[in-house]
N, C-alpha and C positions, 0 to 999 in steps of 0.2 A: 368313291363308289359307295352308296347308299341301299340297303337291303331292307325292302317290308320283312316281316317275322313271322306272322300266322299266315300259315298258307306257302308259304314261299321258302324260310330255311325250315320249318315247323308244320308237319304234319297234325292238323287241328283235327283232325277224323282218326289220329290214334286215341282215342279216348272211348271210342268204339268198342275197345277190348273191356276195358272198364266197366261201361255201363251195361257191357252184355252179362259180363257177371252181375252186377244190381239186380239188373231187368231183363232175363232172359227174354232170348225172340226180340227184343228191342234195341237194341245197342247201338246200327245204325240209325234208324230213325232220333234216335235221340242224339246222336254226333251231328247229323245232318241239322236239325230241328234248332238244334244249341248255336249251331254256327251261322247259319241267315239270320236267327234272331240278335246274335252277335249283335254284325253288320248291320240290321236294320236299326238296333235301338243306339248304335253308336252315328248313326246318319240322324238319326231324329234330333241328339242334343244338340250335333254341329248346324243341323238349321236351324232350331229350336234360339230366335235372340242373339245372332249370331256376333259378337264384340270380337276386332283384330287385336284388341288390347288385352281387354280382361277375362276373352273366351265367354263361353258359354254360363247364363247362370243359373241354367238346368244343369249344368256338369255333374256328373257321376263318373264314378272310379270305372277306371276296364274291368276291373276284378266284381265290382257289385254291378254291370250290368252284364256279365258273364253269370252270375249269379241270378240276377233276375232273367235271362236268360233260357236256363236249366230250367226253373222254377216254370215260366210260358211252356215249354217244350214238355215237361212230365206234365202237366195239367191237359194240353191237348193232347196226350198219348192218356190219359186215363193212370193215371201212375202215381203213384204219394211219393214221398219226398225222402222215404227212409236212407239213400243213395245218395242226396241232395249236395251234401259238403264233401264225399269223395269225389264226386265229380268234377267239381269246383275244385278241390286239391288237382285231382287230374290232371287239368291246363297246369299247372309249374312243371308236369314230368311228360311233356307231349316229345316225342321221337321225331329225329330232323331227318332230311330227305335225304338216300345215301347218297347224291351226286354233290351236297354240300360243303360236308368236310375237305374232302380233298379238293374243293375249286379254292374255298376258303384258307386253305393252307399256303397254296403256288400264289391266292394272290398277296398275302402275307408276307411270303420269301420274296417276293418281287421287290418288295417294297410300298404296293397300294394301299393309299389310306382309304379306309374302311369304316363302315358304321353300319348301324343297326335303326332304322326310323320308324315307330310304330306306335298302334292305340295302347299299347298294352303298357300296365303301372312299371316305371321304372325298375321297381324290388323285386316285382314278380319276373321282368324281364331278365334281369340279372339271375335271379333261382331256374329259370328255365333253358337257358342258353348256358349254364353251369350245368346243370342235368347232361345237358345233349351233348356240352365237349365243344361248344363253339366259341363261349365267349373271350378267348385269349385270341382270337380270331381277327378281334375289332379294338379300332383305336376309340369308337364312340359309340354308347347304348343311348341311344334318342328316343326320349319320353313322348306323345301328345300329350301328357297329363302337365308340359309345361306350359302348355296353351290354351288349356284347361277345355279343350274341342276335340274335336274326329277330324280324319282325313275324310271329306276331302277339299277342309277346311284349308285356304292358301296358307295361312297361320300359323300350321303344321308343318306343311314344306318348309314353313321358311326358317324353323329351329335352326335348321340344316347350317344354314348362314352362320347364325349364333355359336353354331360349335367348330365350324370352318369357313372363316371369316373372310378370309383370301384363297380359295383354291386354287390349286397351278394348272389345272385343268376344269372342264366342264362339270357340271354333277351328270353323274348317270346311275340312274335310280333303277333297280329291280322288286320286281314283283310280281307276285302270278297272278292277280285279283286284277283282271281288265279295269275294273271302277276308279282300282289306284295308279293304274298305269294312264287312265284319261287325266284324271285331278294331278298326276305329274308333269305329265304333259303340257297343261294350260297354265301351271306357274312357270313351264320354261327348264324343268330340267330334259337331259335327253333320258332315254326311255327304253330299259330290255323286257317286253313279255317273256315270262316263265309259263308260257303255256301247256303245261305236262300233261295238260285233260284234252288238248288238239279242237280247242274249243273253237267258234266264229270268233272274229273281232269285232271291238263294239260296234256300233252304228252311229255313233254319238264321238262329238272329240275328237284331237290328233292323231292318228296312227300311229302307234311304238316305230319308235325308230330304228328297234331290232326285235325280232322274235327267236324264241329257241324251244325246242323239247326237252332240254338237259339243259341244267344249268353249267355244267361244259362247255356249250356251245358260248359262252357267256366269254371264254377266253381265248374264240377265234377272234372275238369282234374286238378284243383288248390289243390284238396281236399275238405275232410268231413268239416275242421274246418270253412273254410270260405266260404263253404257251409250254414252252419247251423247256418254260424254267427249272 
């Protein structure tokens, strides 16, 4: 069982609260602003020269294009920079979803092996899934920065291998970010949408092979047993 991190156990628009103290009246725009810029400058490297081998050699850290990032986003809001590295601190202390902990617990006691697969710097993952109370949760924190690329680069997917060589079952990959649930898809894993915004499905790509509102729903599809564990 494989978990994207932003967006999925990880509330990336708590940071809202944050910047609203920096930059009154702006707080979402700047959460919002901060987080498609994310995503967009992290798609750019992964096409940007694309190597299965040696990744990207435009490669840049999650955390400096998080950073360049903020920096896009207070520039098109008209806003200086005085806030610039709280912000940037912010992301290690983002607030995880409440239906998280407790799915992550029963699937723990069950016995599922578990991971964490994401853009974000290993160190920084580790400091922020320790913030939120999850990281004893999971048997693996799966870097991109080993493959020196973005999801939804196949590259990435395929760590997964690397840290679970022989699985006894299929991978089943969750995420709430449609984009990741197609690029999961097309390498072959199965596939739960965390859809908690009741968004459309893409247009493009495989269909998830499960959808849910709650990441609850995540332990009808596992079954009764560890369900009711």
């Amino acid at each position: 069982m494989v978990f994207d991190a932003y967006g999925t156990l990880l509330d990336v628009f708590s940071i809202a609260r944050q910047a609203e103290l920096a930059y009154p009246g702006n707080g979402q725009n700047i959460a919002f602003g901060c987080r498609d810029k994310q995503v967009e400058y992290s798609r750019l490297i992964a096409m940007a020269d694309p190597d299965p081998v040696h990744g990207s050699r435009h490669h840049k850290s999650f955390g400096g294009i998080t950073l360049a990032a903020l920096q896009y986003t207070l520039a098109r809001l008209g806003l200086d920079e005085s806030g610039l590295q709280g912000l940037a601190d912010a992301h290690e202390r983002l607030e995880p979803f409440p239906d998280v902990a407790p799915v992550l617990a029963r699937l723990h006691a069950a016995g599922v092996k578990t991971a964490v697969l994401s853009n974000g710097d290993s160190g920084a993952l580790s400091r922020v899934l320790t913030h939120a109370h999850l990281i004893e949760h999971f048997d693996r924190i799966i870097s991109a920065e080993e493959a020196r690329t973005y999801k939804i680069a196949p590259s990435v997917y395929g760590l997964v291998s690397r840290h679970f060589p022989h699985p006894e079952t299929p991978v089943m990959f969750v995420s709430s970010n449609g984009w990741d649930i197609v690029g999961a898809g097309w390498f072959g894993f199965r596939t739960f949408w965390l859809n908690r915004a009741g968004l459309p499905a893409e247009t493009i790509g495989p269909v998830p092979d499960h959808v849910g509102k709650s990441l609850s729903e995540l332990l009808d599809v596992l079954g009764v047993h560890i369900a009711n564990h």
